[in-house]
VOPAGU-2260 file (C-alpha; in pm, 1 decimal, decimal comma):
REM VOPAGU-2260
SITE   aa  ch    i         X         Y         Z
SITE  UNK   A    0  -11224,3    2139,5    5806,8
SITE  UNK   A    1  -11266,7    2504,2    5777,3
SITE  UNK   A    2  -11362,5    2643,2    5469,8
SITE  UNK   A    3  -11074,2    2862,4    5302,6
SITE  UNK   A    4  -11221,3    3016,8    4984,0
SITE  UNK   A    5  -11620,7    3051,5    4798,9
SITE  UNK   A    6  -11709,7    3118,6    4500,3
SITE  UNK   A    7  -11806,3    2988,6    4134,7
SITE  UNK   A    8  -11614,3    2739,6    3864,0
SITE  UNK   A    9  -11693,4    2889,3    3569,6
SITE  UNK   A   10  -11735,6    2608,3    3291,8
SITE  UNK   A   11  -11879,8    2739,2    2974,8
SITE  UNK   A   12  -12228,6    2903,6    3074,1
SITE  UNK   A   13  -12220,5    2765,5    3420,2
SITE  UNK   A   14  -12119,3    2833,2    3709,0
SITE  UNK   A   15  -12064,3    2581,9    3929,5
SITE  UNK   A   16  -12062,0    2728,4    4332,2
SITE  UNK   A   17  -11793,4    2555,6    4540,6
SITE  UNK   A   18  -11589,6    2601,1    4860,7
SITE  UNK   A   19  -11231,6    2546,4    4882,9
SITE  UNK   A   20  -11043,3    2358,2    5167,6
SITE  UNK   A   21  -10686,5    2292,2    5239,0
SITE  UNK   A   22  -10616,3    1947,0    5163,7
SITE  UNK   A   23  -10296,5    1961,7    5347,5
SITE  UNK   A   24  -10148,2    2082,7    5711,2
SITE  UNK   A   25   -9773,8    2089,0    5807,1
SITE  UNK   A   26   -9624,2    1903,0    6091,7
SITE  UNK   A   27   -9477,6    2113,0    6319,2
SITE  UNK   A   28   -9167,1    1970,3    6543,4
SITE  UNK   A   29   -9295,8    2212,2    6870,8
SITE  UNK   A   30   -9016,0    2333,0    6917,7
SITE  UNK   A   31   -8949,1    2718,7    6990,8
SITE  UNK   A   32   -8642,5    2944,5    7002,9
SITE  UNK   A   33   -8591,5    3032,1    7378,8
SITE  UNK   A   34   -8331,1    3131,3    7659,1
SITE  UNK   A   35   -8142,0    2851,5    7699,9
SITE  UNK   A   36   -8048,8    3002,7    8057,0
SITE  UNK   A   37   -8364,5    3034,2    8159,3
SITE  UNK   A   38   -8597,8    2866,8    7954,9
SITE  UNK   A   39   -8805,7    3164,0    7856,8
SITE  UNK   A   40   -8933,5    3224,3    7534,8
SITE  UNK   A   41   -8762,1    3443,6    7281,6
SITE  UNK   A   42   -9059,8    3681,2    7136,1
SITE  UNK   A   43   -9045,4    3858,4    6796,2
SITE  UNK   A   44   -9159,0    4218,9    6765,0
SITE  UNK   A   45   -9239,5    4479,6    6491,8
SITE  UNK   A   46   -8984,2    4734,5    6543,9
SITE  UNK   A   47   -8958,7    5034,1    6371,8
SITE  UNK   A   48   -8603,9    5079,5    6226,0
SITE  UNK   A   49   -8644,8    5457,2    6197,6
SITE  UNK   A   50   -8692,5    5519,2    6588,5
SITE  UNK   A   51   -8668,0    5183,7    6738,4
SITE  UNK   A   52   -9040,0    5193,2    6839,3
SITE  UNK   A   53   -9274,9    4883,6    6873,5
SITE  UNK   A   54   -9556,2    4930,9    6651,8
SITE  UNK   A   55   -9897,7    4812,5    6717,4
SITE  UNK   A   56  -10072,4    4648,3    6471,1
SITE  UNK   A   57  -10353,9    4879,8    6401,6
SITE  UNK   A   58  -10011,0    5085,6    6272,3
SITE  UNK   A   59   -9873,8    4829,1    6078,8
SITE  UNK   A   60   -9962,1    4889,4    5705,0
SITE  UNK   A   61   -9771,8    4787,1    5335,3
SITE  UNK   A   62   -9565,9    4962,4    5089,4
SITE  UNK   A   63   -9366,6    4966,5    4822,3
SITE  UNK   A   64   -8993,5    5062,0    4847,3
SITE  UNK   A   65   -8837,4    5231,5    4544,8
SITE  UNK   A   66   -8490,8    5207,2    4422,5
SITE  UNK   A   67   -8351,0    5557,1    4601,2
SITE  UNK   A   68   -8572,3    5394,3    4911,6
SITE  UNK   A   69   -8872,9    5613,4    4897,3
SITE  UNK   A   70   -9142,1    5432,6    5027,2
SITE  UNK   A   71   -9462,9    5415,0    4846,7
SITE  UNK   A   72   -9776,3    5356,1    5135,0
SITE  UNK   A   73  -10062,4    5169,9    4997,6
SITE  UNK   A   74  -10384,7    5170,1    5263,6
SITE  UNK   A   75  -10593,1    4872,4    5279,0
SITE  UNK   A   76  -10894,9    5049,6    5103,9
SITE  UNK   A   77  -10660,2    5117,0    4798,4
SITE  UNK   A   78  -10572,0    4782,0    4784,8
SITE  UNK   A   79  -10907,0    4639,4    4794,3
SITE  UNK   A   80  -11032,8    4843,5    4524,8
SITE  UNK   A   81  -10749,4    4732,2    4261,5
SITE  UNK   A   82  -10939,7    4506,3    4005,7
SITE  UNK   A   83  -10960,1    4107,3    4070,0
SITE  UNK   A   84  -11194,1    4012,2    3816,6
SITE  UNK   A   85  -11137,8    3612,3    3984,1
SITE  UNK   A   86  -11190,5    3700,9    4319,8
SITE  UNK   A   87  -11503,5    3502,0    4372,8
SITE  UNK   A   88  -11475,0    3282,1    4067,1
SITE  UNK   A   89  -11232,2    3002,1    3927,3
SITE  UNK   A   90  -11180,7    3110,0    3561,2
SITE  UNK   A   91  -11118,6    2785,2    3335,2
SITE  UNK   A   92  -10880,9    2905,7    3087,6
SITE  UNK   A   93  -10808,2    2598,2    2960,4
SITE  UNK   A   94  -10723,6    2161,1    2928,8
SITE  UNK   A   95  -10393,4    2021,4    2940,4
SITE  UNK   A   96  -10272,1    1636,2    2946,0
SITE  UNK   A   97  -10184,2    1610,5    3283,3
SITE  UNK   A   98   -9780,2    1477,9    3233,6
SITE  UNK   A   99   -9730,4    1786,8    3078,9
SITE  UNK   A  100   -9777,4    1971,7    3374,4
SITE  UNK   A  101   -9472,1    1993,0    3568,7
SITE  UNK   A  102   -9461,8    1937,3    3928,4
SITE  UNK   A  103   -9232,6    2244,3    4012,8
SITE  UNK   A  104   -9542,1    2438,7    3957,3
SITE  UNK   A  105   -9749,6    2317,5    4213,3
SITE  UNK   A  106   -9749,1    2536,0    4542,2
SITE  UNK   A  107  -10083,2    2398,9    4776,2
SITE  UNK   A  108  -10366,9    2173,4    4702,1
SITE  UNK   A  109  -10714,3    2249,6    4804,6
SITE  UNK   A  110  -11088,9    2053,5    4798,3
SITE  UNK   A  111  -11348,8    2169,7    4648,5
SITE  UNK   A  112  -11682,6    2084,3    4783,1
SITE  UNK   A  113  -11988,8    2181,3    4580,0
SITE  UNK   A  114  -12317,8    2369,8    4719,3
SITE  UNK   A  115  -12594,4    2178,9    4721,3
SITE  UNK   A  116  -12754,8    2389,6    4424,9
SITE  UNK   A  117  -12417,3    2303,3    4209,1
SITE  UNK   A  118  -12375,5    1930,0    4255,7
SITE  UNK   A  119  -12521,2    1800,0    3941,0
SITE  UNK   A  120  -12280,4    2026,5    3719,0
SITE  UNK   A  121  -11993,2    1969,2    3975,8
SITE  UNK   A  122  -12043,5    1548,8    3940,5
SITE  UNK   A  123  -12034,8    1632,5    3499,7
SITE  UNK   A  124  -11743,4    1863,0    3533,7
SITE  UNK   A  125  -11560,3    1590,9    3776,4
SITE  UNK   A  126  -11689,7    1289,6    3494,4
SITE  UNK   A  127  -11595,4    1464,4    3177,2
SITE  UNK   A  128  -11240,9    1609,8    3322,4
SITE  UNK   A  129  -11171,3    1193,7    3424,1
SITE  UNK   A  130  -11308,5    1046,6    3086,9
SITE  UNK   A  131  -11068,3    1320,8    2862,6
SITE  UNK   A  132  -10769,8    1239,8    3097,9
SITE  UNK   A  133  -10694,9    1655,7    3125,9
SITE  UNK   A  134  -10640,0    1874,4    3362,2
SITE  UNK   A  135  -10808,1    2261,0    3388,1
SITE  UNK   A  136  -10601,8    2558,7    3357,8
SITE  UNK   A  137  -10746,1    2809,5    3572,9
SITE  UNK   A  138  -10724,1    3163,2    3728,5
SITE  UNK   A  139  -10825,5    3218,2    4099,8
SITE  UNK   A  140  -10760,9    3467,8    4305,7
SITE  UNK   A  141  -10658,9    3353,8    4713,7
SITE  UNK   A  142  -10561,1    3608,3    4999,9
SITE  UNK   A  143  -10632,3    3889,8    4753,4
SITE  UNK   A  144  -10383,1    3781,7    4512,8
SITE  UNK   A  145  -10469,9    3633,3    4204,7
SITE  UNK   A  146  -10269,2    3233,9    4151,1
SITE  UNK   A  147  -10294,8    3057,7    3814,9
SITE  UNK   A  148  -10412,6    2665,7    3933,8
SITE  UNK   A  149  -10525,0    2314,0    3790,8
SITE  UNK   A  150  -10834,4    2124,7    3830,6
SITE  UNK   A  151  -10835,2    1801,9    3886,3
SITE  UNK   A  152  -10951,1    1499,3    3973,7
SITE  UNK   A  153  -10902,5    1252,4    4309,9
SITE  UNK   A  154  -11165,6    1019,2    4342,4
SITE  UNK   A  155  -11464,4    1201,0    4290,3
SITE  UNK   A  156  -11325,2    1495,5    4429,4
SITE  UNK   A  157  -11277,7    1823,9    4259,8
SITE  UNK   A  158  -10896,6    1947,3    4362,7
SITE  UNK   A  159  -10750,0    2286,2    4306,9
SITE  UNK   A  160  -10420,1    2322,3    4265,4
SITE  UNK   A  161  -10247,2    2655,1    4329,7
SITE  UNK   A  162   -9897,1    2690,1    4105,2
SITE  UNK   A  163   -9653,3    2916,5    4014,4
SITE  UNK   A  164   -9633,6    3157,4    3785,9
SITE  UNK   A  165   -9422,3    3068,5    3490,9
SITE  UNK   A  166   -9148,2    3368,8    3603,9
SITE  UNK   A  167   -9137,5    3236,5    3941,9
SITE  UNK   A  168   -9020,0    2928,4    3829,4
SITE  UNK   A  169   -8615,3    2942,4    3837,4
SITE  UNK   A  170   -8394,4    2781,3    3538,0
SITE  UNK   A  171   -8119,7    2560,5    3687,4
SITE  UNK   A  172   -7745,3    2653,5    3559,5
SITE  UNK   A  173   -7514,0    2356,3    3707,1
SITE  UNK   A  174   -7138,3    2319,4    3534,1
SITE  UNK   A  175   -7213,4    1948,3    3473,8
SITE  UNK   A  176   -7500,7    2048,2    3210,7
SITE  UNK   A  177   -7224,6    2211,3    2957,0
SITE  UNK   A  178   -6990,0    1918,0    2987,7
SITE  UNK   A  179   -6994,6    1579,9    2769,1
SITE  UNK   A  180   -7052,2    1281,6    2995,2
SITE  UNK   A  181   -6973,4     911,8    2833,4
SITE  UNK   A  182   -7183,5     700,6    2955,2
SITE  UNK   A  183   -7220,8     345,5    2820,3
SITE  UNK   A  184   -7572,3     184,3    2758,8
SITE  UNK   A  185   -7475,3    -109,4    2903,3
SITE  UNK   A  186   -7459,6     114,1    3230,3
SITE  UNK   A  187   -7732,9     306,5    3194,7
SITE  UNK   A  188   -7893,2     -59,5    3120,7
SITE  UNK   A  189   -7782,9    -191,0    3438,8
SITE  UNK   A  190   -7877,7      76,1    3647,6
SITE  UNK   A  191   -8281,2     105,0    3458,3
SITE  UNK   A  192   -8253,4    -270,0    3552,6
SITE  UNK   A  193   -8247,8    -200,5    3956,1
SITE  UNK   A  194   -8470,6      38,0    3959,6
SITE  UNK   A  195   -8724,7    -175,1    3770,3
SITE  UNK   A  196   -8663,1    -452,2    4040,7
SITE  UNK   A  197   -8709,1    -219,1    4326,6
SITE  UNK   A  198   -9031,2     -38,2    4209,0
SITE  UNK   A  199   -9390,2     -63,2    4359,0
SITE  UNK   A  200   -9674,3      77,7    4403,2
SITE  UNK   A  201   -9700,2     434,1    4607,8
SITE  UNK   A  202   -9808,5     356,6    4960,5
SITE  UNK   A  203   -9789,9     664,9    5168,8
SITE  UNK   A  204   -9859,6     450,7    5492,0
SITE  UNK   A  205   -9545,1     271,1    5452,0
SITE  UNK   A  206   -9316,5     578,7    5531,6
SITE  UNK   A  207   -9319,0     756,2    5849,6
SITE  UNK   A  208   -9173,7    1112,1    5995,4
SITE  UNK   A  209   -8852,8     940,2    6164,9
SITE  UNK   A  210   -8716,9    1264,1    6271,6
SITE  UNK   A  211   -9019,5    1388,1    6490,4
SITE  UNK   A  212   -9073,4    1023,0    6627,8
SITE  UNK   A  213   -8661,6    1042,5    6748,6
SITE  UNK   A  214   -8716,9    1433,2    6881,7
SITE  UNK   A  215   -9017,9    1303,2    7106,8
SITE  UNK   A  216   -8809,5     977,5    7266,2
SITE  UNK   A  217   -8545,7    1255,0    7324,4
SITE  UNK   A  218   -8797,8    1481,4    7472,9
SITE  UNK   A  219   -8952,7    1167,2    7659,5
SITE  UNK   A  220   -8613,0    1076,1    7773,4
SITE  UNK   A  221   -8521,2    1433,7    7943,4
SITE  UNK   A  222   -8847,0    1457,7    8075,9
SITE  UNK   A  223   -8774,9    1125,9    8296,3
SITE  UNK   A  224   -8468,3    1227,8    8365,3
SITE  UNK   A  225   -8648,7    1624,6    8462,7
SITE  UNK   A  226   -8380,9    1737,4    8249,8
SITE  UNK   A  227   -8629,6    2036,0    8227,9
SITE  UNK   A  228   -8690,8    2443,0    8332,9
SITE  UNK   A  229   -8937,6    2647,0    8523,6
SITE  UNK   A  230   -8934,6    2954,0    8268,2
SITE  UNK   A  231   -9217,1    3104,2    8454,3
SITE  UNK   A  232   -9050,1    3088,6    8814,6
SITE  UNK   A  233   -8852,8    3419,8    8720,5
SITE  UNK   A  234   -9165,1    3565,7    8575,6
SITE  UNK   A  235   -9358,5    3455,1    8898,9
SITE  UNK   A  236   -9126,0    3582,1    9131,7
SITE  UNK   A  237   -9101,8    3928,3    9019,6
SITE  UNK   A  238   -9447,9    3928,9    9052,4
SITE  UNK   A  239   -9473,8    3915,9    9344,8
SITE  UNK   A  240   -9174,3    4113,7    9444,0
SITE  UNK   A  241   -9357,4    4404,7    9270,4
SITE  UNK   A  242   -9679,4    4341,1    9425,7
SITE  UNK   A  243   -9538,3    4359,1    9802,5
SITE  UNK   A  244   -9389,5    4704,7    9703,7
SITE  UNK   A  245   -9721,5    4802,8    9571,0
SITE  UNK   A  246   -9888,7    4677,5    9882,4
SITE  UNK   A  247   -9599,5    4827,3   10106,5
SITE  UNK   A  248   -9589,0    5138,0    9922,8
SITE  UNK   A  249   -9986,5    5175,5    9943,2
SITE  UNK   A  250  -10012,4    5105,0   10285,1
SITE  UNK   A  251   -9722,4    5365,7   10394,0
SITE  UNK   A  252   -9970,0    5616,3   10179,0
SITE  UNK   A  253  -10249,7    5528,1   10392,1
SITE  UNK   A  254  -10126,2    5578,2   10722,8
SITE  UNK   A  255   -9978,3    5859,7   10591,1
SITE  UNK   A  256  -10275,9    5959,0   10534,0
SITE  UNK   A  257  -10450,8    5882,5   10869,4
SITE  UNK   A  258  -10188,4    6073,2   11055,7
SITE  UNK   A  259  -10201,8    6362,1   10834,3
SITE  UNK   A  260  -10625,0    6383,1   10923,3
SITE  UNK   A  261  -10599,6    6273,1   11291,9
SITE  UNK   A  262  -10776,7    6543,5   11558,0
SITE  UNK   A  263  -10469,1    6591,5   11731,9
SITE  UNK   A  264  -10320,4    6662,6   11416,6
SITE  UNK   A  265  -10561,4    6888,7   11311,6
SITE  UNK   A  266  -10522,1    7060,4   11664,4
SITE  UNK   A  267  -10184,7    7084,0   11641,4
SITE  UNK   A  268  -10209,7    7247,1   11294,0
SITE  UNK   A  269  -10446,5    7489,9   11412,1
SITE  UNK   A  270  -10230,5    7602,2   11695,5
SITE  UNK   A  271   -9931,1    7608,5   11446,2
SITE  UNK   A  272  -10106,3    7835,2   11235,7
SITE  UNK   A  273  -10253,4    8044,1   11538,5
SITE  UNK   A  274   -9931,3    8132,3   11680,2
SITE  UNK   A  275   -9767,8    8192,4   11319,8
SITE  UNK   A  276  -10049,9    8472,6   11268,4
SITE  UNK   A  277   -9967,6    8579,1   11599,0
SITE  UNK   A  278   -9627,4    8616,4   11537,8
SITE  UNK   A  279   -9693,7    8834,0   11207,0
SITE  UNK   A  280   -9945,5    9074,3   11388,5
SITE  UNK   A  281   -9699,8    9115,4   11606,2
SITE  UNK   A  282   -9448,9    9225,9   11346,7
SITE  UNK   A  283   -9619,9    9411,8   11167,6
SITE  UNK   A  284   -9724,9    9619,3   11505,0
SITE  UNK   A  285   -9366,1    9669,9   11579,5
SITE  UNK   A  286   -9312,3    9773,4   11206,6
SITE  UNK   A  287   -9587,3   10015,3   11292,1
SITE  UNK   A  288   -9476,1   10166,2   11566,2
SITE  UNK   A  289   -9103,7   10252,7   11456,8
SITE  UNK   A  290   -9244,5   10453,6   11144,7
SITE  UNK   A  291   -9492,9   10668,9   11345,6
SITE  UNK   A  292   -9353,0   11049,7   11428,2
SITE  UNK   A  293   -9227,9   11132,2   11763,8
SITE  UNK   A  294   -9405,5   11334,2   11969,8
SITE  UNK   A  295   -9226,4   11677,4   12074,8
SITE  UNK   A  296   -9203,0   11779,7   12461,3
């Protein structure tokens, strides 16, 4: 795993150094928008929508727009001197129960692996969290942006959890919550019933990704059948379709070339240029001659 994050715990006087590593990764189907003619990849580019230009990213910087859409343009050195008094440290703010912690706040999980000079407080902080049954409140700040987390506990592990600020969190406004629903116990009875029958323990081995196991027979399937494109035929061809005309066209340069430094050429220029300095002596004799005064007899 590659570490994500460094830095301290603070817990009362101690600080407790630590690195941070994602405890999760997202499947990804493979798939990829393309040209279903073709086959070839659809790219996506930073375009300017002033004058239509592709930026480079040594251009690309952040802003803030305003209401009448002036732009405010923050450089990276302004941003990185804004205060972010958790940027190397987890600030413990304070314990919770942990079923009072909702799970709509939780955004990404993370481990935290003690340095070797921190284990001993790491192990009490890990011990003491377990034996209170709480959770830690914390400040940290990831990616230059400061998160409010949780600390807690899996095995002997130290977890972080990143989670939402309480304004991000949306309140849900559904027509069914102002109505009066009559519901009989007996029902609700019933139903508490089945669900106690069905229950069991959590065993995440038991369920697998159907979706991306039925996208890779289909995938399989085409394959066999070579139900498949060559998107880099195109791209291959034209290659070489533009390197024959840059051969073609440097080799026509070359022998243009040769013929243009040739001795008979060069003789043939010389004579060329002989005769037309002949031919301009000779007017400019003639020239002479008409504008000199007659003699008288």
């Amino acid at each position: 795993m590659r570490t994500v994050w460094k830095g301290t715990i603070g817990f009362g006087s101690s600080a407790i150094p630590v690195k941070a590593y994602s405890a999760t990764e997202d499947h990804s189907t493979g798939l990829h928008q393309l040209h279903a003619v073709d086959g070839g990849r659809i790219r996506l580019k930073r375009v300017c929508e002033v004058d239509g230009a592709e930026i480079p990213q040594e251009e690309v910087g952040r802003g803030y727009v305003l209401p009448g859409g002036d732009v405010v343009v923050l450089s990276e050195d302004e941003l990185a001197d804004l205060p972010l008094p958790t940027a190397h440290s987890i600030e413990i703010c304070g314990f919770v129960p942990p079923g009072q912690l909702d799970p709509l706040y939780f955004l990404k999980s993370y481990y935290l692996e003690p340095e070797v000079a921190g284990t001993k407080p790491y192990v009490l902080l890990s011990e003491a969290l377990q034996q209170a049954d709480r959770l830690a409140i914390v400040r940290v700040a990831l990616r230059q942006k400061e998160t409010l987390g949780a600390l807690r506990v899996r095995g002997q592990v130290l977890m972080l959890d990143t989670l939402h600020w309480p304004d991000e969190v949306r309140a849900p406004d559904f027509p069914f919550l102002h109505e009066d629903m009559d519901i009989h116990t007996a029902q609700v009875r019933a139903a508490a019933n089945i669900i106690e029958n069905l229950s069991g323990n959590f065993e995440p081995a038991r369920y697998a990704d159907r979706y991306s196991a039925a996208l890779q027979e289909l995938i399989q399937a085409k394959v066999e059948d070579r139900e498949v494109l060559r998107p880099t035929a195109a791209i291959q061809d034209a290659g070489v379709e533009a390197l024959l005309d840059a051969l073609q066209e440097t080799a026509q340069e070359r022998t243009d070339t040769d013929q243009a430094t040739s001795p008979a050429v060069k003789r043939a220029k010389a004579a060329a240029k002989k005769a037309a300095e002949a031919k301009e002596g000779a007017k400019k004799a003639a020239s002479k001659a008409r504008s000199a005064p007659k003699s008288k007899r």
